[in-house]
C-alpha positions in Angstrom: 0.0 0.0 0.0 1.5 3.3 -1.0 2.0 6.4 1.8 -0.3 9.4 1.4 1.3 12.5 1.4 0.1 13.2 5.0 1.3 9.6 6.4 4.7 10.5 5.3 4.4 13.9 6.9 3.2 12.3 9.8 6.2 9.3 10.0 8.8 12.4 9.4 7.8 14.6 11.9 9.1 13.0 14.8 12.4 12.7 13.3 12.5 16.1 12.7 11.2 16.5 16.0 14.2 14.3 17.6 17.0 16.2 15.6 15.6 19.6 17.1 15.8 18.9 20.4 18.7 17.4 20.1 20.2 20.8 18.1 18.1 22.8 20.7 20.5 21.3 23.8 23.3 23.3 22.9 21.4 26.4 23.2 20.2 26.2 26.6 21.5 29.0 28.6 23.2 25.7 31.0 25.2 24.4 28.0 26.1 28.3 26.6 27.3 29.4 30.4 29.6 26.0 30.1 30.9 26.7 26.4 32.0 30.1 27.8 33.6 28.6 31.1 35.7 26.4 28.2 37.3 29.4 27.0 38.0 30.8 30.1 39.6 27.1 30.8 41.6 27.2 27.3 42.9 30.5 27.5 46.0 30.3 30.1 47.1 27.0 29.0 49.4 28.6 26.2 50.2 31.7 28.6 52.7 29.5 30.8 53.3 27.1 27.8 54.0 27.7 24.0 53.2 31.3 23.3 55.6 32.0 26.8 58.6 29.6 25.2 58.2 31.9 21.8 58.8 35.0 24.1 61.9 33.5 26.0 63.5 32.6 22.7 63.2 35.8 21.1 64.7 36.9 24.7 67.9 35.2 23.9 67.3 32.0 26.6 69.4 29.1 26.3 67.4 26.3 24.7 68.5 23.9 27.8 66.6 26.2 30.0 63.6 26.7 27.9 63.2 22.7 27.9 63.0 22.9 31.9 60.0 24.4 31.0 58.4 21.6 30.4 58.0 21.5 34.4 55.5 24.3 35.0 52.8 22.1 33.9 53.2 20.2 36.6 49.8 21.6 38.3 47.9 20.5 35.8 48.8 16.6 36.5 48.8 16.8 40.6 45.2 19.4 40.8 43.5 16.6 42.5 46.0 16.8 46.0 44.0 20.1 46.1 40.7 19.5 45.0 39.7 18.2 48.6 40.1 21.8 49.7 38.1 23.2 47.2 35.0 20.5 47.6 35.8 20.6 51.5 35.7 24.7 52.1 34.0 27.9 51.2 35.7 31.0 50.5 34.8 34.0 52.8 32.8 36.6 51.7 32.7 35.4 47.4 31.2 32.2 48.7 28.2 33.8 51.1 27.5 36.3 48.6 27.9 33.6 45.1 27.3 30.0 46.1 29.7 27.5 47.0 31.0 27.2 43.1 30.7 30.2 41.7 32.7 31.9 44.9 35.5 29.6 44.1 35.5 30.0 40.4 35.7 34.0 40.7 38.2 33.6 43.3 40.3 31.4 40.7 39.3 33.8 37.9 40.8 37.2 39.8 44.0 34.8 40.9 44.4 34.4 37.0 44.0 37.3 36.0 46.8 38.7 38.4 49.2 36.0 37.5 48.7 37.0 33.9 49.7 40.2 34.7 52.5 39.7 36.8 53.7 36.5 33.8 53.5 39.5 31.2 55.9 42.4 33.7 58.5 39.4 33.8 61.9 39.7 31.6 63.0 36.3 30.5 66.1 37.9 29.5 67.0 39.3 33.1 65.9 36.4 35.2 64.3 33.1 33.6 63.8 32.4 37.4 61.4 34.8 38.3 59.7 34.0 34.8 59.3 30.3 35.6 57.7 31.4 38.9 55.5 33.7 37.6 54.8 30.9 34.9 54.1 28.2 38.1 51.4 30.9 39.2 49.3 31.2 35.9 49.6 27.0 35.9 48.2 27.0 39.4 45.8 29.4 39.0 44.6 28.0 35.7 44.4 23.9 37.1 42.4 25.4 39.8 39.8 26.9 37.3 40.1 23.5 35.6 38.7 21.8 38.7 36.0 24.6 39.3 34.6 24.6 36.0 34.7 20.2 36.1 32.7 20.3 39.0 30.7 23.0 38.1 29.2 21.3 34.4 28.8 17.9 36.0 26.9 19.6 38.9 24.7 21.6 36.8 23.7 20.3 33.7 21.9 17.0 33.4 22.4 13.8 32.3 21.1 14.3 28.8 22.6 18.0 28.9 26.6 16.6 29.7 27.7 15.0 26.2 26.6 18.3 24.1 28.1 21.2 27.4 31.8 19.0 27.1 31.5 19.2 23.1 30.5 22.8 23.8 33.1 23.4 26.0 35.8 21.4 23.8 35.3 24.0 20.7 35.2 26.8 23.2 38.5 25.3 24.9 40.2 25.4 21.6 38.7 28.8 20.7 40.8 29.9 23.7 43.5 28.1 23.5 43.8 29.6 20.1 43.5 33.0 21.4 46.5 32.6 23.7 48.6 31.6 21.0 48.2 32.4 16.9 45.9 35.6 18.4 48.8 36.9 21.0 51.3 36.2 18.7 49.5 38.7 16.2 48.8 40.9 19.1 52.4 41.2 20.0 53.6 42.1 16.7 50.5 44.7 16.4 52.3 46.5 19.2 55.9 46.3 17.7 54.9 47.8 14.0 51.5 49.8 14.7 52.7 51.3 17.9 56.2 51.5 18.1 56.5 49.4 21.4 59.8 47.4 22.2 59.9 43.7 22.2 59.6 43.5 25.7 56.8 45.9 26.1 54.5 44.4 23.5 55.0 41.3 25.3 53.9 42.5 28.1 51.2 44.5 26.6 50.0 41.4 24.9 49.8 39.3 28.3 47.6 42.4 29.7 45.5 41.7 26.7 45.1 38.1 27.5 44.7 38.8 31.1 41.4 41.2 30.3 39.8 38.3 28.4 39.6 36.3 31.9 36.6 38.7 32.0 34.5 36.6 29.7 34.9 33.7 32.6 34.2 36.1 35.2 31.2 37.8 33.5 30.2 34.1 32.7 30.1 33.5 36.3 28.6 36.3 37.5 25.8 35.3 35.1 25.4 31.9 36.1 23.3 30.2 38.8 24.5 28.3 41.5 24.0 24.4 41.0 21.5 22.9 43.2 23.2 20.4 44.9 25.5 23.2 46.8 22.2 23.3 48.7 22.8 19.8 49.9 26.4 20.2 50.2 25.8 23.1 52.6 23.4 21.5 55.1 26.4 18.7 55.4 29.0 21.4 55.8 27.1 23.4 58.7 27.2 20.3 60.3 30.8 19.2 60.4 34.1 21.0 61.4 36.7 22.5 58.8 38.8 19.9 59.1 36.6 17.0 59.1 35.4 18.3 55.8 38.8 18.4 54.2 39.4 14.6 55.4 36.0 13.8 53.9 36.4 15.4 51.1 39.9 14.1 50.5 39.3 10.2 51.3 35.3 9.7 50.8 35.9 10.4 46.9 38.6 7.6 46.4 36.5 5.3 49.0 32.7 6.5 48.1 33.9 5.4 44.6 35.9 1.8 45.0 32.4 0.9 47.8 30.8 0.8 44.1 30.2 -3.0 42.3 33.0 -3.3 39.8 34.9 -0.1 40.6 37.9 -2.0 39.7 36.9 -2.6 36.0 35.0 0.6 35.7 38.7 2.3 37.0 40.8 -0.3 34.4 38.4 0.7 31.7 39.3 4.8 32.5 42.4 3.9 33.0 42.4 2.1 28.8 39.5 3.9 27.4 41.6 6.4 25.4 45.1 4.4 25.4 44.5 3.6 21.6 44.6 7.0 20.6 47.5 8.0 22.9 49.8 4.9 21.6 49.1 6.5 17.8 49.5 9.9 19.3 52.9 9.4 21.1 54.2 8.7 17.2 52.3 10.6 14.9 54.7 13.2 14.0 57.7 11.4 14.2 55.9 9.0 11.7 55.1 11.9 9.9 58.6 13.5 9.6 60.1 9.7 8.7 57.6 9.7 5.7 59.7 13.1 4.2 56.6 15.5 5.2 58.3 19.0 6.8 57.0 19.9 10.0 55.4 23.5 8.2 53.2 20.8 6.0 52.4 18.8 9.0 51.8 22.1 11.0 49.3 23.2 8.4 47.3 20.4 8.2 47.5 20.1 11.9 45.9 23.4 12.1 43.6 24.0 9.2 41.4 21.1 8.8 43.0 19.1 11.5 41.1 21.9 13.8 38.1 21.5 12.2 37.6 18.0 12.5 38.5 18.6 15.8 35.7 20.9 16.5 33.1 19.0 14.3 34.0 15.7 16.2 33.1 17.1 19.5 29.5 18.2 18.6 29.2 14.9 16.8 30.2 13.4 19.7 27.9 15.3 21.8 24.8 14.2 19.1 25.6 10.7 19.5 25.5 10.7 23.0 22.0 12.4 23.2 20.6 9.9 20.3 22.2 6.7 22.0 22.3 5.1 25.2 25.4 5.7 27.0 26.8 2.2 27.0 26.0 2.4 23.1 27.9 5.5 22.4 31.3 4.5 24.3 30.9 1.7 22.1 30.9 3.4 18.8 33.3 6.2 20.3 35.7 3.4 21.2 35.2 1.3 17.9 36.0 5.0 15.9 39.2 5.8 17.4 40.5 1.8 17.6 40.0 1.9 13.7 41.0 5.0 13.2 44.8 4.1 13.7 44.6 2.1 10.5 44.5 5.2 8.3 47.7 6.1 9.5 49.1 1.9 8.6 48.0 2.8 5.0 49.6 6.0 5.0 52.9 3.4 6.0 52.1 1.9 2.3 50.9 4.9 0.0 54.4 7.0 1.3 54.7 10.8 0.7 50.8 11.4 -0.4 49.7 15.1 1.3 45.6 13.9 0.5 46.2 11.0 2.2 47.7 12.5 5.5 45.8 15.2 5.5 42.1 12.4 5.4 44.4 10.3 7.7 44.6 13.2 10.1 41.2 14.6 9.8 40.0 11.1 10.7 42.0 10.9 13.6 41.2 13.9 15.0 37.3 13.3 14.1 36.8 10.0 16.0 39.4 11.3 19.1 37.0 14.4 19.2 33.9 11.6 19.4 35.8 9.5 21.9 36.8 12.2 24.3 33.6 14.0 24.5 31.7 10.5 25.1 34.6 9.5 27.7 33.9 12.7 29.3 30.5 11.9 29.8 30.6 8.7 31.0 33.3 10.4 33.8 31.1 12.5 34.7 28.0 10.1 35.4 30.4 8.6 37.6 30.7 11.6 39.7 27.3 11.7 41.8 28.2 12.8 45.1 27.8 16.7 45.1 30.4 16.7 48.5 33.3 15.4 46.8 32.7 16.0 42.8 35.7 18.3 42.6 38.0 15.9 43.9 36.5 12.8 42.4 36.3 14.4 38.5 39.8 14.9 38.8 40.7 11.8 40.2 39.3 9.9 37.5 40.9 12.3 35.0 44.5 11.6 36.8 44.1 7.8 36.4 43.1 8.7 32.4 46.2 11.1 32.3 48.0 7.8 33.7 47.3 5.5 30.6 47.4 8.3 28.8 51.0 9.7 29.9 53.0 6.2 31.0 51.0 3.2 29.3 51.9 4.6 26.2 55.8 5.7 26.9 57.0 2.5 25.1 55.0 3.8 21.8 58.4 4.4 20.2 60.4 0.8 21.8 57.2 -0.8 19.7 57.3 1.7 16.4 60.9 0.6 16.1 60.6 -3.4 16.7 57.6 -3.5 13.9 57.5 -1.0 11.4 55.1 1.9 10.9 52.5 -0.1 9.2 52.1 -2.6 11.6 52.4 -0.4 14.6 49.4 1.7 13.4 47.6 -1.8 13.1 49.2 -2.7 16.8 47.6 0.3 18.2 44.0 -0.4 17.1 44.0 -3.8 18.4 45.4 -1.8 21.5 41.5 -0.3 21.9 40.1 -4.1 22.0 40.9 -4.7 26.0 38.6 -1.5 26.7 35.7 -3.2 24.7 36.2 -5.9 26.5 36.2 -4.3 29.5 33.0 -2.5 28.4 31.2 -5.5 27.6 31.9 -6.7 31.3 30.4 -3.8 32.4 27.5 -3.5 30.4 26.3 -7.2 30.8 27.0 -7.0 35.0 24.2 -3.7 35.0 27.2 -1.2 36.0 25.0 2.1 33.8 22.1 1.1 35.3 21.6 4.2 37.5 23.9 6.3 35.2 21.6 7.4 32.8 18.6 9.8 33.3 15.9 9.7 31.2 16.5 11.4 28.2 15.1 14.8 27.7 
């Protein structure tokens, strides 16, 4: 029997329907205040990082000191031995009149925003010392902001809100992070040829640039609301003493989480979830270089439609996640990456082909976009306890930094023994123990209790 007209209208509409709401997520004023928190979060990171290492070297420092450097991102990795504090205590006067988060994430924001300025009235070329301290300051400031705004999206949005406010605050992240670097370096050399500044004082006119646009975060904040479980996090608080807080704070996340059924496997999953892409990571541009590509070609690609696909993987990833169950998009965002790597293993056997790299790369960085936004998620339906979400979030980020960081250190031992093409192939099979892992956990009911009803 053929469709009428108004039968097919009828068996499109809720299609349509589905699609809009799931478009309409990322303009609720919760996932907007988030994506503007994500450039607040990716704006410093460059500060203390490349764009500062561009400054010392036009500065005339030794290229043995400028390495050391590599040290002053050390808050980043150990922010959860002070997360307690922040879960644990309020902060006088920001936190009575703001709320619990928001006091803290003002407090972090006007921190920044002076370490930016005191980074930018350094001279690398007097002292590198006084630099590096000034450099630890902007780190610190800026991890601290990191666990703020992590606490403060999980808290806030809900379960069918998370996937599209981390792709949200992924583009944002890179809009900011992009900022910090191509946008200062342009700034900088704005203040040399239109204005007539010296090197050092368009460098330092450039941080006080990058330090006013910490006002975005702090105007963010200001416009936010205050999540709702600080309400139950209070009454707790008025109850207990400073200290027993802290101590709450500090040990109930690590043992609140391992009381779970199969916190072991949900923690070796974290731990693997991403370890595929980090093993293809750790040897991408050497692989790269090998194959006769300069680094400027690399960097190009890297930056122009490597970007992209970085962005549009995020809000992919953050469709998928509203359209599927969550069990069912970990599985396609772990699939996608694992398979991914085998792009680069036929890159090993086409050679010198710039089409190929660049569809080798965009893929990559497509299906890591998918992966992390998803991963993300899934982290942060693990954190449901509104005392200690600081401190757990980045807990189970520190155990995904750990595959990330040492499980694949051997990358290059294993590039060497094989052979690029069957590397590339060794690291998707490297994504098969997290499926399995998955499968464990889906089968034994571990999302059960995850997962909201979707909006």
């Amino acid at each position: 029997m053929t469709a009428t007209p108004d039968d097919t209208t009828d068996a499109a509409a809720p299609a349509r329907a589905s699609f809009a709401d799931t478009l309409a997520v990322y303009l609720k004023r919760r996932v907007l205040i988030v994506a503007f928190l994500g450039f607040s979060s990716g704006l410093p990171l460059a500060l203390s990082g490349s764009t500062l290492l561009v400054w010392m070297r036009e500065s005339g420092v030794n290229l043995g000191t400028i390495g050391l450097f590599a040290l002053v991102g050390t808050p980043y990795t150990l922010k959860f031995l002070w997360a307690p504090l922040i879960d644990a205590l309020d902060v006088p006067l920001l936190s009575r009149a703001f709320g619990r988060r928001r006091g803290w994430l003002l407090l972090s924001q006007l921190l920044l925003m002076a370490a930016i300025v005191g980074l930018g009235a350094c001279d690398p070329s007097a002292s590198p010392l006084v630099v590096a301290v000034g450099a630890l300051m902007v780190a610190a400031a800026s991890a601290t902001q990191d666990i703020i705004v992590d606490a403060f999206r999980v808290e806030t949005l809900d379960e069918s809100e998370q996937a599209a406010g981390m792709a949200s605050y992924v583009a944002a992240y890179r809009i900011g992070t992009l900022a910090s670097t191509a946008g200062a370096l342009v700034l900088v050399s704005a203040f040399e040829s239109a204005f007539g500044l010296g090197r050092h004082a368009a460098w330092t006119a450039g941080y006080v640039v990058m330090a006013a646009f910490v006002l975005v975060g702090i105007t963010t904040t200001l416009a936010a609301a205050e999540p709702e479980k600080s309400a139950q996090a209070d009454a707790t608080h008025a109850r207990e003493t400073v200290l027993a807080r802290v101590v709450e704070a500090a040990t109930g996340a690590f043992s609140e989480f391992l009381s779970r059924d199969l916190a072991l496997v949900a923690l070796a999953f974290v731990v693997l979830f991403k370890f595929t892409d980090a093993l293809a990571g750790a040897m991408t541009a050497p692989f790269v270089i090998d194959l006769g590509f300069s680094r400027n070609e690399y960097a190009a690609i890297i930056k122009g439609v490597g970007l992209a696909a970085t962005l549009t993987g995020g809000f992919a990833g953050g469709f998928l996640a509203r359209a599927c169950s969550l069990p069912a998009s970990l599985w396609i965002g772990g699939a996608v990456q694992a398979l991914a790597a085998l792009a680069f293993s036929w890159q090993a056997v086409v050679g010198l082909s710039a089409a190929w790299l660049t569809f080798a790369i965009v893929v990559d960085n497509f299906t890591s976009a998918v992966g992390t936004v998803i991963f993300v998620a899934y982290l942060s339906a693990l954190c449901r306890n509104p005392l200690h979400t600081a401190t757990q979030f980045a807990l189970l980020t520190a155990f995904a930094a750990f595959g990330r960081t040492y499980l694949s250190s051997g990358a290059g031992f294993i590039a060497a023994a094989s052979g690029w093409p069957a590397f590339f192939a060794i690291c998707a099979a490297a994504g098969l123990p997290s499926l399995l892992l998955l499968a464990v956990l889906q089968q034994r009911g571990h999302f059960e209790g995850l997962e909201t009803a979707k909006e």
